[in-house]
C-alpha positions in Angstrom: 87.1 94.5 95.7 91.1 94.4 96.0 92.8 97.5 95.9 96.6 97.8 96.3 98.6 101.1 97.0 101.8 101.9 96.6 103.2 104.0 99.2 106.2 106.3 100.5 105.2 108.1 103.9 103.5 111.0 104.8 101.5 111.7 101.3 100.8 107.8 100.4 99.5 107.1 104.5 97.4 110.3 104.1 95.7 109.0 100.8 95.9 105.5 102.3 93.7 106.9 105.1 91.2 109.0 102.9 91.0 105.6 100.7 89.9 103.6 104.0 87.2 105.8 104.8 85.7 105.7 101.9 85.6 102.4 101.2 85.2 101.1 104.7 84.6 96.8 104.9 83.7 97.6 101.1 87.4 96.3 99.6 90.2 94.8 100.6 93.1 97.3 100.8 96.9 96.2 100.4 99.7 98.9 100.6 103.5 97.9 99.4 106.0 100.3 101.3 109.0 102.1 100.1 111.8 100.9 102.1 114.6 102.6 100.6 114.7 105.2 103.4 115.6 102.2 106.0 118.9 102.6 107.9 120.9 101.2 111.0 120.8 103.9 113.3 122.3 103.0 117.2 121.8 99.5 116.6 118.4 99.5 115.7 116.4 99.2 112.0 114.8 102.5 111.0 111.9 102.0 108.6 110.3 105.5 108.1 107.8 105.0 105.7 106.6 101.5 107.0 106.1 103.2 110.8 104.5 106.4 108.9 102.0 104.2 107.2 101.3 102.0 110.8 101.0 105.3 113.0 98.8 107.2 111.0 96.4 104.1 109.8 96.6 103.3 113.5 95.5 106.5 114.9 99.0 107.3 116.7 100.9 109.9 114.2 102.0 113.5 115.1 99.5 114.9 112.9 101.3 118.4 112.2 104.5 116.6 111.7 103.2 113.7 109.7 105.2 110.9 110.5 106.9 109.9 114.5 104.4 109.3 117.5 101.8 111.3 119.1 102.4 112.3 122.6 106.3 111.9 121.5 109.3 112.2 124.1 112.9 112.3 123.7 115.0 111.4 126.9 116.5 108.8 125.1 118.1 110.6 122.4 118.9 114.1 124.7 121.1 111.2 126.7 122.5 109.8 124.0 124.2 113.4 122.8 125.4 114.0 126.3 127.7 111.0 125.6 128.5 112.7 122.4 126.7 110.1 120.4 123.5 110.5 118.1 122.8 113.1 115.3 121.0 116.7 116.4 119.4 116.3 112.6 117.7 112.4 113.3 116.1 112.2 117.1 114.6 108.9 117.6 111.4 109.3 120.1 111.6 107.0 123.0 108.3 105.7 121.7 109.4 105.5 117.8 112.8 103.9 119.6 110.4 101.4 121.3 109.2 100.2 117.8 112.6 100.4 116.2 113.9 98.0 119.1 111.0 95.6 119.1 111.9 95.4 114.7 115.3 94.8 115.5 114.9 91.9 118.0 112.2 90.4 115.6 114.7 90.4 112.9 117.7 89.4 114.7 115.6 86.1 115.5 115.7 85.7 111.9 112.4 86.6 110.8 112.3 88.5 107.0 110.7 92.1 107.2 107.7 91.2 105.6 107.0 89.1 109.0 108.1 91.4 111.5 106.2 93.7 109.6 103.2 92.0 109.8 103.6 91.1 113.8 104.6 94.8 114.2 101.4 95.9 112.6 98.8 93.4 114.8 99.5 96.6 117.6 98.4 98.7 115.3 95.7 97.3 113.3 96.1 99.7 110.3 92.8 98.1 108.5 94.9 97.4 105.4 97.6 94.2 104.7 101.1 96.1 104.8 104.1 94.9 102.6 107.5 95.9 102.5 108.5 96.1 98.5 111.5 93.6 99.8 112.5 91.7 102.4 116.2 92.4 101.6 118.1 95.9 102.8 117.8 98.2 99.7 118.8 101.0 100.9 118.8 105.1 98.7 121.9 106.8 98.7 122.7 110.1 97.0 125.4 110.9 95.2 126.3 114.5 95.7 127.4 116.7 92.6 130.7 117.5 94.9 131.0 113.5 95.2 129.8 113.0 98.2 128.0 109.6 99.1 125.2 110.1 101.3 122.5 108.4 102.5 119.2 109.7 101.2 118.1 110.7 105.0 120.9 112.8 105.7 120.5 114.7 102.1 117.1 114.7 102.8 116.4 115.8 106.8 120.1 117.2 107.6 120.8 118.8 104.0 116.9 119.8 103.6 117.9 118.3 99.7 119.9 121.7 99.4 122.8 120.0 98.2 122.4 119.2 94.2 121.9 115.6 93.4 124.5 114.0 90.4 121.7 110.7 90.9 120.5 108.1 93.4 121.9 105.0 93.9 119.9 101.9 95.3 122.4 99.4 97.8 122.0 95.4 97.0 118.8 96.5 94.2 120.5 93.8 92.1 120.0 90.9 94.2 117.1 92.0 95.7 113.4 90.3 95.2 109.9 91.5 95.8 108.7 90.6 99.1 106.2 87.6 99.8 103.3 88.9 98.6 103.7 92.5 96.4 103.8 90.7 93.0 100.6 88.7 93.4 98.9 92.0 95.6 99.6 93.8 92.0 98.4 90.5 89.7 95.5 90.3 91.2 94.3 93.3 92.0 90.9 94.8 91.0 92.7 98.2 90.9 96.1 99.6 91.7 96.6 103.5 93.1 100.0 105.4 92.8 99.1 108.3 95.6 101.1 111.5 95.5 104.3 109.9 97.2 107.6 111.0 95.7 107.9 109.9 92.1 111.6 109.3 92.5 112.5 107.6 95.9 109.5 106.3 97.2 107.5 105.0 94.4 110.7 104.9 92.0 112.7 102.9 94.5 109.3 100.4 94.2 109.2 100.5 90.6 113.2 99.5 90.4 112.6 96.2 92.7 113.0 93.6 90.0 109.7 92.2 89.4 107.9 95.2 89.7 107.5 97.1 87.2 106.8 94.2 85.0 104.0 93.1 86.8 102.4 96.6 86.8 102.6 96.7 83.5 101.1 93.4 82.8 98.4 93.3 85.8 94.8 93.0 84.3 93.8 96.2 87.0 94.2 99.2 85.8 96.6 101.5 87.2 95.9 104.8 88.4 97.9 107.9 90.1 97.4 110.7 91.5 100.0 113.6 90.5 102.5 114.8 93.5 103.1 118.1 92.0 100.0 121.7 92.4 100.8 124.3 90.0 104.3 123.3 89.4 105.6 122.8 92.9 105.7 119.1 95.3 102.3 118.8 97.5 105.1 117.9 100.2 108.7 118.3 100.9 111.7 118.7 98.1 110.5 116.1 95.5 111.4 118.9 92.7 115.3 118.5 93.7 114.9 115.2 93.5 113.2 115.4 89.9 116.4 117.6 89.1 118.3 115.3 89.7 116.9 112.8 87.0 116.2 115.7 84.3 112.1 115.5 85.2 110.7 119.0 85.3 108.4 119.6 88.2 105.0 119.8 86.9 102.0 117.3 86.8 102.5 116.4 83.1 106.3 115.7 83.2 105.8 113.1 86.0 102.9 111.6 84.1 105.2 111.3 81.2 108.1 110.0 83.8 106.2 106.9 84.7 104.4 106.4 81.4 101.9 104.6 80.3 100.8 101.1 79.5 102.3 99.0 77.9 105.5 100.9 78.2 105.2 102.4 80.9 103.1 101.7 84.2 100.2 104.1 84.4 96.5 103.6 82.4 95.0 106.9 84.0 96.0 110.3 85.6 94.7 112.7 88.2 96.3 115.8 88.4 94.9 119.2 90.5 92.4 121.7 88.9 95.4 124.1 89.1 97.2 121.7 86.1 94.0 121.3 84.1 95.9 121.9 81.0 97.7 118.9 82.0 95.2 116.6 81.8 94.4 118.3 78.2 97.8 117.4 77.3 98.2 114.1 78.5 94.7 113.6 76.8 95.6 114.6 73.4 98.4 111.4 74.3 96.2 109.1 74.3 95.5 108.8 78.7 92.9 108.8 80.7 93.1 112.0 82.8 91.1 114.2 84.7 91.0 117.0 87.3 90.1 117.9 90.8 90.8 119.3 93.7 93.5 117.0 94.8 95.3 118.7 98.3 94.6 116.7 101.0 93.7 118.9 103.8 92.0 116.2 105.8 90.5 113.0 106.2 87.0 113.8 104.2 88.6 115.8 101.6 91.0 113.4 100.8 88.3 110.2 100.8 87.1 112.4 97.9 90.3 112.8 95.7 90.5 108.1 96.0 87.2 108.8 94.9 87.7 110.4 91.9 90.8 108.5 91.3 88.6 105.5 91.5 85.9 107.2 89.4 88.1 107.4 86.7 89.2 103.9 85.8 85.5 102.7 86.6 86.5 101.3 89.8 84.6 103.4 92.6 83.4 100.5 94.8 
């Protein structure tokens, strides 16, 4: 059984992990990564969710944070603002910085991402293949109601999304291509899983990778997510400021409606919490497949059981 994941960080690893242990040696599990939160940073190529997704399937996240390295130091970065360089809001870990260097030296030899992806991951051995959605930089920037043009981690980690969002904008999403491997991971799939990553800048900066969306929608698997939003408010960080932004309302149905379905859109089913029951109900009476259950994901068991239900629902539970 193939099954392929699309993925921001913290919320798409965490269902990425629940989905391994349920299904063990029983499928073969691919995850395409948002990489619209990459940036230069001192020299070096920051790829948040990609390193979120290799930590935590490899067993070395900072589990109360959710993303950076276990065990984590920062001498590197303390040094670097005693030469008045570096931003208090972004500290790169000395380990995370060891990873960021080795990407940068990979690349620099002229391998794509997708490779030094791949070579990056052997360390880790994250159990699943791992894609970048492109090998080319595509990176988010926000464009601030006052005008200003930021890129989406500084609105995001220094700004805490406080400052209203006029839209996103996506660098070099014009010229850009899927990488190696994402559009046949999605054609051939037995099943493919939206987990409750951001709707807007981690799984809508996949969608918007030419190739992408069209492929989901034509793909003989169906397509299945799992709602972001509990009772009207993100599982996770300031996804609601981001749905603002775009005129979505925060709720489970509205983001249903905001990736649609088949063949217009890119969804055949929906799993929202037991909170947003009357969501499902809606999206029901619509003309979807939808259901209910307890979706947080408080740990590795509980979370095992929300892939299965998302499984369960388009008949795919291995």
């Amino acid at each position: 059984m193939k099954i392929t994941v699309l993925s921001g960080g913290v919320g798409g690893a965490r269902f990425t992990r629940g989905l391994l242990s349920l299904v063990g040696e029983r499928a073969e599990v691919t995850v395409i990564a948002n990489t619209g939160d990459d940036m230069w940073l001192h020299g070096v190529r920051v790829c948040p969710d990609l390193d979120t997704l290799m930590y935590t399937l490899g067993g070395a996240v900072h589990e109360e944070q959710g993303w950076g390295r276990l065990d984590e130091s920062r001498r590197t970065s303390d040094d670097l603002a005693a030469y008045g360089l570096g931003w208090e809001w972004f500290t790169l870990g000395d380990l995370d910085l060891a990873t960021h260097l080795a990407r940068t030296a990979l690349l620099r030899d002229g391998l794509p991402l997708s490779q030094v992806t791949a070579r990056l991951a052997e360390r880790w051995a994250p159990g699943v293949t791992l894609l970048p959605m492109t090998d080319d930089e595509v990176e988010t920037h926000v464009i601030t109601a006052d005008g200003r043009d930021l890129h989406f981690e500084e609105w995001w980690v220094r700004h805490r999304a406080g400052l209203p969002a006029a839209r996103f904008e996506q660098t070099n999403l014009a010229t850009a291509t899927p990488a190696p491997g994402v559009l046949a991971a999605i054609a051939d799939a037995d099943v493919v899983v939206v987990p409750p990553s951001n709707p807007v800048v981690s799984v809508g900066t996949i969608l918007a990778i030419p190739g992408v969306r069209d492929a989901l929608r034509t793909t003989a698997a169906p397509v299945v997510g799992i709602s972001p939003v509990i009772g009207g408010a993100p599982v996770r960080g300031m996804a609601d400021a981001c749905l603002t932004a775009i005129g979505v309302e925060t709720s489970a149905v509205a983001v249903a409606r905001h990736y649609g379905r088949r063949p217009d859109g890119v969804l055949d089913a929906w799993l929202v919490d037991d909170r947003d029951a009357d969501a499902a109900d809606a999206l029901r009476s619509e003309g979807w497949l939808a259901g209910s259950a307890n979706t947080l994901m408080t740990d590795v068991a509980t979370t095992a059981r929300i892939a299965a239900d998302a499984l369960a629902l388009v008949g795919r539970l291995p």
